[in-house]
N, C-alpha and C positions, 0 to 999 in steps of 0.2 A: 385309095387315099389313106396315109398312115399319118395318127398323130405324134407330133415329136416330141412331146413331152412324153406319153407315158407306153406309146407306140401301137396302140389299138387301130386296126386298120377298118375302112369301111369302104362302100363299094359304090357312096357316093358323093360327090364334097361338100354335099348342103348337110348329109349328116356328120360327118366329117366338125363341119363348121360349128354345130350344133353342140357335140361331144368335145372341143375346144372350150367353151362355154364353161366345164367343170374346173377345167384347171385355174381359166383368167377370173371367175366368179363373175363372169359381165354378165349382165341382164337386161336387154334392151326392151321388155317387153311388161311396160307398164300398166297399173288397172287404171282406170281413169274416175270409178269413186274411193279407192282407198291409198293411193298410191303403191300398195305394196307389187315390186317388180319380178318377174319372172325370166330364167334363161329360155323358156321355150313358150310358143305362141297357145301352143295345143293346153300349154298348166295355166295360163293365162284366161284359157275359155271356158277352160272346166273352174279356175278359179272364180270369175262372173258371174257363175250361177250361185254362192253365198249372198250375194247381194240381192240376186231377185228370188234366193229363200225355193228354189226349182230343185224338186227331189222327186226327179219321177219314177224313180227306180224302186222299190222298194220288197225288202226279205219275207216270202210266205210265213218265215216261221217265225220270224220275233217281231215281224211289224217296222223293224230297223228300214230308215229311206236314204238313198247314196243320191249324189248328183248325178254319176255315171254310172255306166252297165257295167264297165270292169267293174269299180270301185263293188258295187252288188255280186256279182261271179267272186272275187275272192273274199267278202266278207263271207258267202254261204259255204266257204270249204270250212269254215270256224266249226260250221252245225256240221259239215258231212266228214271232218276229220280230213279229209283229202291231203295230201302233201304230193302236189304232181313234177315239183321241181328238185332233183338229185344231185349232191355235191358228188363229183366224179373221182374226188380226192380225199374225202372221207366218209363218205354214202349218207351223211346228216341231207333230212328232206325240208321242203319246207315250202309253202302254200303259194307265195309271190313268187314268180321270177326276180323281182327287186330284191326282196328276201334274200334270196342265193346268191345274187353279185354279188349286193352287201357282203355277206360271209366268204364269198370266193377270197374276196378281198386279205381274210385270215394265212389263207396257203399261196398266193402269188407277194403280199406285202406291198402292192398297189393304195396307192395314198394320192389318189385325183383332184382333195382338196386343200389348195395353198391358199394361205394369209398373205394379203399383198401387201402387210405391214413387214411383217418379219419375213416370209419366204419360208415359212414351218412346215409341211405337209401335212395331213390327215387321210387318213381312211373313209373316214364317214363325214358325212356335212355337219352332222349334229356336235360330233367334234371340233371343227374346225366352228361354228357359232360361238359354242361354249370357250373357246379359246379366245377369242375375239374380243373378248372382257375382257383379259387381262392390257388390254391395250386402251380400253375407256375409264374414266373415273367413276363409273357403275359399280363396278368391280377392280381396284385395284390394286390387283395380285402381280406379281412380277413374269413376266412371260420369260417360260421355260422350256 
């Protein structure tokens, strides 16, 4: 299953479906005490537990408590230095796999997130937020 906007292929169509989600920014998966919505159900569940304040996880060495086990496994690469993930394009390491798409993103020039105001792309989501202003009277800067 290949997507046609940025052609990343997958090998099922529910992920497929899912990895769609970055480009259109839908998000069908709402919290029901904050309303803030999520594209996937799984950020949804781990989102929930802010609410019920559930940090079971918690860092031997700093006392630091996560909602999840990942979330805990890579905050402890901070203390062990660790960087298990390798850009094959310019050998920069880095602790997340997230981390490293992110950055892939520099050597392919993959930009997954559009404005469905303007049709602008973005590299990073936090870009494409920050842009997003320029479209509200919050911020109104001229979209460029």
């Amino acid at each position: 299953y290949k997507c046609t906007e940025c052609g990343k292929s997958f090998s099922q169509s529910a992920s497929l479906s899912s990895h769609e989600r970055i480009h259109t920014g839908m998000k069908p998966y709402p919290c029901l005490d904050c309303g803030k919505k999520f594209s996937k159900s799984s950020h949804l569940s781990s989102h929930k537990k802010i609410h019920s304040g559930e940090k079971l996880y918690k860092c031997t060495d700093c006392e630091k408590s996560f909602y999840t086990s990942s979330s805990l496994i890579s905050h402890k690469r901070i203390h062990s230095g660790e960087k298990p993930y390798h850009c094959t394009d310019c050998g920069k390491c880095f602790n997340t796999s997230s981390s490293l798409s992110s950055h892939r993103r520099i050597h392919t020039g993959e930009k997954p997130y559009a404005c469905q105001e303007c049709g602008k792309s973005f590299s990073h989501n936090t870009s494409l937020s920050f842009h997003k202003r320029s479209h509200t009277k919050k911020n109104p800067l001229a979209c460029i």
